[in-house]
N, C-alpha and C positions, 0 to 999 in steps of 0.2 A: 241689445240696446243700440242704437241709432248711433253713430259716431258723427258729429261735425265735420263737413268737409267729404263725408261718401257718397252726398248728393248729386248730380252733373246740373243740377241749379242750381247752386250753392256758390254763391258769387261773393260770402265773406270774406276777408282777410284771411279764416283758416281752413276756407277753401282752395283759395289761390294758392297760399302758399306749399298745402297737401301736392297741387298738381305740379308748382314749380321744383318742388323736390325731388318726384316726379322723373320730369321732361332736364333735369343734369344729370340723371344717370343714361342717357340716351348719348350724353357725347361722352361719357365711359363707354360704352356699348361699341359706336363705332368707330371710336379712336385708333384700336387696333390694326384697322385693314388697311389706313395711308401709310402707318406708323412700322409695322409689322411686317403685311405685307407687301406692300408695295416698294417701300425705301429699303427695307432690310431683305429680307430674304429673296422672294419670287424671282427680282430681277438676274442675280445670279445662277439660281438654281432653276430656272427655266432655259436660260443661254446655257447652260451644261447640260440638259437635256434635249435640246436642239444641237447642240456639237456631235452629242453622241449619235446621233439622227444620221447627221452629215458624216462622221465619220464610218457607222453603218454602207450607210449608201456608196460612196467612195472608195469603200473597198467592194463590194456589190460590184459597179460598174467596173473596175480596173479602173479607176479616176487616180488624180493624186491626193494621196493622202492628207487629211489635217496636220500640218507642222505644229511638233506639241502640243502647248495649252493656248496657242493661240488661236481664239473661236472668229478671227479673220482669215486667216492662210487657207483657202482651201478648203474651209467649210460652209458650203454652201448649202443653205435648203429653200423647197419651192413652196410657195403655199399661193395656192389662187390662180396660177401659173406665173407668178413670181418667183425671183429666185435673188436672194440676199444673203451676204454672209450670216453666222448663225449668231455674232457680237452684235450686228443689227438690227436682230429680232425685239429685243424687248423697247428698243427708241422707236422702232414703228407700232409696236403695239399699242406702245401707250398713246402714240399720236392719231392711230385709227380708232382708239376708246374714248380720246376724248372728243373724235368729232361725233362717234354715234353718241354719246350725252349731250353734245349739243343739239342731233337731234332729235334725242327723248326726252330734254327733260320739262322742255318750255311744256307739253301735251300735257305730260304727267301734271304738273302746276296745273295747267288748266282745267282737268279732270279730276284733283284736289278739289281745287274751289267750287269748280261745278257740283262737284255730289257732296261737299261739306263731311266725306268719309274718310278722312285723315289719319285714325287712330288704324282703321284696319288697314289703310293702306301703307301706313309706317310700319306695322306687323308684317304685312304679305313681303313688302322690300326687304328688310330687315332678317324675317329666317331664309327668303329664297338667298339672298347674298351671302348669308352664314353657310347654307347650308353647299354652296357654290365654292364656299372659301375653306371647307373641310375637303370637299369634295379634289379639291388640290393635291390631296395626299393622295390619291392613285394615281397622278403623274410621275411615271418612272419608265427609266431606259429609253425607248425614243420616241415617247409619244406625244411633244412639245404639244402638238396639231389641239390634242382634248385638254391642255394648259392653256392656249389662248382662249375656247369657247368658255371656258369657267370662268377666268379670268373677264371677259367682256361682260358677263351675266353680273360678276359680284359687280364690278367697277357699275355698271347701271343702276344695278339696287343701290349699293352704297349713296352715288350721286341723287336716285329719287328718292329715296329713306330721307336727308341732310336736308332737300328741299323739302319737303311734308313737316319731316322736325321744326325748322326753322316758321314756319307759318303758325307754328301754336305760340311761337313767345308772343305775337301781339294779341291774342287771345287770354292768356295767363297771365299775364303781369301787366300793372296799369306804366303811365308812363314813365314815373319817377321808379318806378321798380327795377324796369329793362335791363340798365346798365349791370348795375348787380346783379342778379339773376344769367345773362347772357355769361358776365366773365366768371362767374363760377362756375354756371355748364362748360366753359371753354378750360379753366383751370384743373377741372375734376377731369376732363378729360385725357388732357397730357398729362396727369397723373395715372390714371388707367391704362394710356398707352404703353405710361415707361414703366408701371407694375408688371405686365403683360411682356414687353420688350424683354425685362431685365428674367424672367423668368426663363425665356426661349433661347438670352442669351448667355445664359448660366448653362441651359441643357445642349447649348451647341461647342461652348467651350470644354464640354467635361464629356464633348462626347467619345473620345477614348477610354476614360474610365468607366464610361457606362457601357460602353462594347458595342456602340451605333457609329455608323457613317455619318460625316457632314450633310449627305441626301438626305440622312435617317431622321436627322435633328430638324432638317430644313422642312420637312413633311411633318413631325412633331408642331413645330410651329404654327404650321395650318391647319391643322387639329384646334388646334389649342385656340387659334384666332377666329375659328368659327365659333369654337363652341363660347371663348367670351364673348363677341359680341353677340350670339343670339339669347344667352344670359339673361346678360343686364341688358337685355330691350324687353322683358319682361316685365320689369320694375315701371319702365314710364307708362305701358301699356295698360296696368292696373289702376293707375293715378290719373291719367288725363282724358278729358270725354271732351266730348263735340260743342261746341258755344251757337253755330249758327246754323240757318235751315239751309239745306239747298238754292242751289240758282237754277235748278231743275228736277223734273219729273223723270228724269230717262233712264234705264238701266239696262244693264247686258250690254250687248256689244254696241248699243245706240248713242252710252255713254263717249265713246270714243273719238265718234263725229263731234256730237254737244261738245267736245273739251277742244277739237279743232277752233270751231262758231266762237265759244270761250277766250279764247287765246287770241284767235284775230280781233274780236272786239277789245281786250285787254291791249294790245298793241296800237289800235286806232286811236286808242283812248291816250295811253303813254303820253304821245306829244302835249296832254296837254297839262300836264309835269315836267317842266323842263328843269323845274330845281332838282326834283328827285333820279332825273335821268344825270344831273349837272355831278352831283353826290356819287351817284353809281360809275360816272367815268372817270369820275377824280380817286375814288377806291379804286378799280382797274389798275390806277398806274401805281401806285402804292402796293399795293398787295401783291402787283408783279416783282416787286424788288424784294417782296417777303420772300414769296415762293422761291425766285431763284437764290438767293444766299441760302436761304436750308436746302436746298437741292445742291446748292453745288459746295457746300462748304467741306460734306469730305471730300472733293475732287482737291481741293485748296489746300486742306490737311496734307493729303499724302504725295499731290504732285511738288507744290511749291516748297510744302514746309516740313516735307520729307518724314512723317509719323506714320509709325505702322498701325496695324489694322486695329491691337487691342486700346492705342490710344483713341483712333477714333471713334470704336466703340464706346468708352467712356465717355469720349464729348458727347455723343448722341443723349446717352443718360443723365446727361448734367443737366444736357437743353431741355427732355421732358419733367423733368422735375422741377426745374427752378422755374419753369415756364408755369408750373402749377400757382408758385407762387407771386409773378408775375400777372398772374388772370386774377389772384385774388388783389392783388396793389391795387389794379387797373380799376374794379368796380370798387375801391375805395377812396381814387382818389376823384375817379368819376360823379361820386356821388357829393363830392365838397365842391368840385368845381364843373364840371359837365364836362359830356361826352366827348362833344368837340374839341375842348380846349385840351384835355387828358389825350386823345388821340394826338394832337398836334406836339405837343411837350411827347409823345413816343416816337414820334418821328424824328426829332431831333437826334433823343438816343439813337434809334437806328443809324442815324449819318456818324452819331458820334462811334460807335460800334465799329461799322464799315472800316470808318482810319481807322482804329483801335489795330483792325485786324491787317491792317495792312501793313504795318510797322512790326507784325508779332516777327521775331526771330526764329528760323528755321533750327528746328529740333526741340526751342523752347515748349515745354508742355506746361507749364505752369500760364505763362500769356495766353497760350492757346485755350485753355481752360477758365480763364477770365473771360477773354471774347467769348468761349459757347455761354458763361453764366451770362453776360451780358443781353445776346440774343434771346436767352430765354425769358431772360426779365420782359422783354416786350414783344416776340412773338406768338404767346397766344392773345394776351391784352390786346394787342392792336385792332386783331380780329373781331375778336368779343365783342369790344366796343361800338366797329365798325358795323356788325350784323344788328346791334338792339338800336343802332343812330336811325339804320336805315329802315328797320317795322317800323320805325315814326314817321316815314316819308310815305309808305306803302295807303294807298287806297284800304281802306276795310273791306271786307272781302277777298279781295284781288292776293291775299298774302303770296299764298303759295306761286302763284304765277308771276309773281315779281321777285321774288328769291330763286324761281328756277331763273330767269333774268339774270339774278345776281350771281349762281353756279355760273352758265353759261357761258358769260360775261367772264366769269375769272377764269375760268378755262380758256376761251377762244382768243384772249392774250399773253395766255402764261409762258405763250411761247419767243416775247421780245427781249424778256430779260436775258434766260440764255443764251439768244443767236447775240445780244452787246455783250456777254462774259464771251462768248467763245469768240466773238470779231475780235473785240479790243486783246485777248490773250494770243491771238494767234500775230494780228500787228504789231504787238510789241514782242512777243517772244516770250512775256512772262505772266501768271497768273494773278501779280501783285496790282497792275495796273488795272486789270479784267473787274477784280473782288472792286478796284475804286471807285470803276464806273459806273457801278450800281447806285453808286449815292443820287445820280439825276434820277432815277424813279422815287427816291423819298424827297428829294429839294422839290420837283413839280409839284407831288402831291401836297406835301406841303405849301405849296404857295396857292395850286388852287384850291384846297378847302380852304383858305383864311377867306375868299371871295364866294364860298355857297352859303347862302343864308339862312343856317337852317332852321328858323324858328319860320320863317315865312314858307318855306318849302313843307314842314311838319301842317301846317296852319292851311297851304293850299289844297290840302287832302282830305282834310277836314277830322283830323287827326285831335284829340286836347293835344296842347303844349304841355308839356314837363315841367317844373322849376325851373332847371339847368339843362341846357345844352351843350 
């Protein structure tokens, strides 16, 4: 018998909602690899196999030795014929990953929308990235060199999987739907993250009694994070199918050029959305102040406010969980008042957060654990809300290539919040100041969404309007 909702024309209510159930288990799926690996483990356990590289080499040559644990003094390694200490390695990686996402992903967008093959091509990113992010665990002893190429392959897929994902919400959910639907996918996901987390960091704490290395646990890990995410990308795979036809005939490697032709035309066109471009740069600056306080908040933890490793580990955990229920607030309160006004009231909190944290007392763990529940409250919500505002502004069709936009976009600025922590900490001498300064990327933003309109910007694209905004 026929089940409702297994048709891919099946545009009922309990069809949509089949495939929105769907497309939230796809931000479980890739939660883990920013969550996992990127923040938590890679970065260390990659610079200590790079150390050991350098200190290999170093005695090789008759050079000087690495002093200690310090993976500055003396250890240096060459890649490309560069040559940087081996504590450098992973701040230039990530900064050379995100420039080649910026210039993979706008194409990718484009060759989304061109061949309208989204499902398989969130597949093919999805287990190549997984399978890239297991593949981690054969980096051992000093072969940092095949930990960058894995590493550059997942970090791609992951970014073109996010932009493909992201192009189905305006296909699945009609407009009044978005808000909700978006900050549960966002909610479900920092709950998957910190299921995943708390698992890895249970097997790396007890790796004594389990009779493994710190490496051992660290390689366990990327096991573990490949094999969830390539998981549960199963689940949206069987749920969500294709809405539109092609913008083309092309295939095989023809596709590639069409997705160039695609994209240029998709950017000529741009300017003539200047609310939805007005929206995307007002997100920019907000979003940068997201990024960098959860990026640098255990630097904050352990330099200024002097907590050791297992408390920050705990803050980490607070912030994925309560952030779950934070993405749920968020499309609840979204849904009474609109997206925009709900974003703007999280901005607020953020600024109010920010002081919070800047007053916390050194050693105090109890304040310090208020400020992370705090952040979690509207760290994923912010997001959520901000990605379902912005499929209302997106041309039809064009999804994909306007969300690789919106990746792009948040990448190719995420880099101003930290150089204002690390300017203002290093001028004043203390991290307290640095953590304040942050608050102008939420006061701008906040001041200029109150001036994007977004019912005329929804309305210039030809978009329906919502109830609420």
């Amino acid at each position: 018998m026929k089940v409702k909702g297994d048709d891919p024309t099946d545009t009922t209510t309990a069809g949509r909602r089949r495939e929105q159930r769907g497309w939230v288990w796809y931000d479980v799926a890739n939660s883990v690899f920013p969550t996992s690996v990127i923040t938590v483990f890679l970065s260390l356990y990659l610079t200590s196999i790079a150390e050991n590289a350098a200190k290999a080499d170093s005695a090789l040559n008759g050079a000087n030795p690495c002093a200690g644990d310090n993976a500055f003094d003396h250890c240096d390694v060459t890649f490309l014929g560069l040559q940087f200490p081996a504590g450098s390695l992973w701040g230039y990686l990530l900064s050379a990953a995100t420039v080649i996402q910026v210039l993979v992903l706008p194409i990718m967008g484009a060759i989304a929308d061109r061949t309208q093959n989204k499902k398989k091509m969130l597949g093919t990113f999805a287990f190549t990235g997984s399978a890239a992010t297991v593949a981690l665990a054969a980096v051992e002893g000093t072969n940092w060199k095949l930990g960058i190429l894995l590493f550059v392959i997942a970090n791609i897929c992951y970014g073109a999987s996010v932009v493909v994902y992201y192009a189905f919400l305006p296909e699945i959910a009609t407009p009044d739907e978005r808000d909700a639907v978006s900050s549960r996918g966002w909610a479900f996901g920092y709950l998957g993250g910190g299921v995943a987390l708390a698992i890895q960091l249970g097997i790396t704490l007890s790796a004594d009694s389990l009779g493994i290395t710190s490496g051992d646990a660290a390689r366990i890990a990327f096991v573990i994070s490949g094999i969830w995410w390539a998981g549960f990308t199963f689940i949206p795979l069987t749920r969500l199918t294709e809405h539109r036809s092609p913008h083309g005939r092309e295939h095989g490697a023809s596709v590639i050029s069409a997705g160039f032709k695609e994209l240029g035309a998709t950017l000529r066109n741009a300017k003539s959305f200047p609310l939805t471009l007005a929206f995307l740069g007002t997100y920019l600056i907000y979003t940068d102040g997201i990024a960098t306080v959860a990026n640098v908040s255990a630097q904050y933890g352990s330099v200024e406010l002097k907590f050791e490793q297992q408390t920050l580990i705990t803050v980490i955990l607070i912030v994925q969980f309560v952030a779950f229920i934070g993405g749920v607030l968020h499309g609840f309160v979204a849904k009474r008042v609109g997206a925009k006004k709900t974003i703007l009231g999280s901005l607020v909190v953020w600024i109010a957060v920010i002081t919070a944290a800047f007053f916390v007392q050194a050693g105090d763990e109890m304040q310090f654990y208020l400020v992370a529940a705090g952040i979690g409250i509207v760290l994923g919500g912010t997001n959520a809300l901000s990605r379902s505002l912005f499929s209302q502004m997106v041309p039809p069709g064009r999804e994909a290539q306007y969300f690789s936009l919106y990746e792009v976009g948040e990448r190719s600025t995420s880099w101003l919040g930290p150089l204002v922590f690390a300017g203002v900490g290093q001028a004043t001498g203390s991290l307290r100041p640095a953590i304040l300064a942050l608050i102008i990327f939420f006061v701008a933003g906040f001041v200029l969404l109150i001036f994007v309109p977004v019912r005329r910007a929804i309305k210039a694209v030809g978009n329906p309007e919502p109830t609420l905004v």
